[in-house]
N, C-alpha and C positions, 0 to 999 in steps of 0.2 A: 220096687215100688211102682206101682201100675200109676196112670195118669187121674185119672179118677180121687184117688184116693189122695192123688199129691193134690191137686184142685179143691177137695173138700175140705183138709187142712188148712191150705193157703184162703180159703171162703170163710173158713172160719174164724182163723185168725184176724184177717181183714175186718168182720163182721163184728168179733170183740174188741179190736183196738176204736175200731168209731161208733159203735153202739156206748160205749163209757166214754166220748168224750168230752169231759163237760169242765172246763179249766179257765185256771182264775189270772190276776195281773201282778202281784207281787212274784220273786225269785228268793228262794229261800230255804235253808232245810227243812223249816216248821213246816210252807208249806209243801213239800215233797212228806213229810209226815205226815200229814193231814190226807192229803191225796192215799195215801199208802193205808192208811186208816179206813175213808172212804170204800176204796177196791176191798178190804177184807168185811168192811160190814152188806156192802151191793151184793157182793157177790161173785164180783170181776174177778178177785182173787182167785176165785176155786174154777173160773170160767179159764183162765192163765195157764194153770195147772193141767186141764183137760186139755189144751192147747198143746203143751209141751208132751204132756204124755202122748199125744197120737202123734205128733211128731218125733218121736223118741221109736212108735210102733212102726214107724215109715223106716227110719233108718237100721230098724233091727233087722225087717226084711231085704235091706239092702246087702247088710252089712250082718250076712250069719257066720263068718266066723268069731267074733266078738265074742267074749263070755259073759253070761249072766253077772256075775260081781260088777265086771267093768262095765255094762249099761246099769245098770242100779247107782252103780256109784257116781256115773254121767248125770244120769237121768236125776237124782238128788242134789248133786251139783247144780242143777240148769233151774230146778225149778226154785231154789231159793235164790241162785244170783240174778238169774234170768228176770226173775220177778221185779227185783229190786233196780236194776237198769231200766225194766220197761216203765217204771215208775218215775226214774230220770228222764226218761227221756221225753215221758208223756207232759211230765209238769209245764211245761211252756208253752203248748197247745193249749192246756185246761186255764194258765194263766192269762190266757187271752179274754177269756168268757168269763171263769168264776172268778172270784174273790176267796180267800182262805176264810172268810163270813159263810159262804155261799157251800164250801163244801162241808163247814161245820151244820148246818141247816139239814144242808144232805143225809149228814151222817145222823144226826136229831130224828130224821126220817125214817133212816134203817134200822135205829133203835127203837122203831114204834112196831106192834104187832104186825100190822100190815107191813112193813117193812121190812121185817125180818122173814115172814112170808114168801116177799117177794125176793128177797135174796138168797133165801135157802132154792127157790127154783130156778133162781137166773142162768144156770146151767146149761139144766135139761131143757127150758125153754129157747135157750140159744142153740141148744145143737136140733131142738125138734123143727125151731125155727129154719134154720139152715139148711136141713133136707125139704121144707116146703120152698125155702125160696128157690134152691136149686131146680127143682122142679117147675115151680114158676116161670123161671127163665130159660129152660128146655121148651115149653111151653109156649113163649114170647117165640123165641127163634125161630120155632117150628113154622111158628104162624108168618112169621114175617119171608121165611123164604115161601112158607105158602102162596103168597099176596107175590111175590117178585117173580114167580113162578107163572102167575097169572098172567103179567105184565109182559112176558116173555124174556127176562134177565134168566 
């Protein structure tokens, strides 16, 4: 697994755990449902999933003696448990910010054309995202040793 590739991952996943987090005040399993509802109408859900599967492509190239069965059956493992923990774990962040009102309104939202729109893209827009921001920030750096350069650092 080249470093690149482990960083774009780790950016990404970063980029999806705080780009959805938007969390409410009660503790609860309703709303840990509701949340879990939410992430499959946004979109977050299937942003989860690309998450795991390119991490899943990271450790196959680590890890080639492995058989295809047993990453299949890993990799279908993670992305149903995996989901449902990240879901735990996120509810008390979001319960900070929303209300289990607040993610029902949400989800009201992703049931409206625009909405379903914008979450059949939340995807590809986060991973098209990702490779501009990374770039951005190659970009920043560059410039700022540029300037430090000048300075004589």
């Amino acid at each position: 697994m080249n470093q690149s590739t482990f960083r774009k991952v780790l950016a990404l996943g970063a980029f999806v755990l705080f780009s959805f987090s938007i969390q409410a005040q009660e503790s609860s399993s309703s709303y840990e449902d509701t949340l879990a509802t939410l992430f499959e109408k946004n979109g977050s859900h299937e942003t989860f999933i690309v998450v795991v599967d390119q991490l899943f492509e990271m450790y196959k190239k680590s890890y080639t003696s492995v058989d295809v069965e047993t990453w299949n059956d890993l990799q279908n493992e993670f992305k149903n448990t995996s989901i449902s923990e990240l879901v735990e774990l996120l509810t008390p962040i979001y319960q900070k910010y929303m209300s289990e009102d607040d993610l029902k309104a949400l989800i009201d939202f992703y049931d409206s054309p625009v909405g379903q729109k914008f979450a059949k893209y939340t995807p590809e827009i986060s991973k098209e995202s990702m490779a501009v921001g990374q770039e951005w920030g190659l970009q920043i750096g560059n410039k700022v040793l540029k300037r430090l350069e000048e300075k004589g650092f």
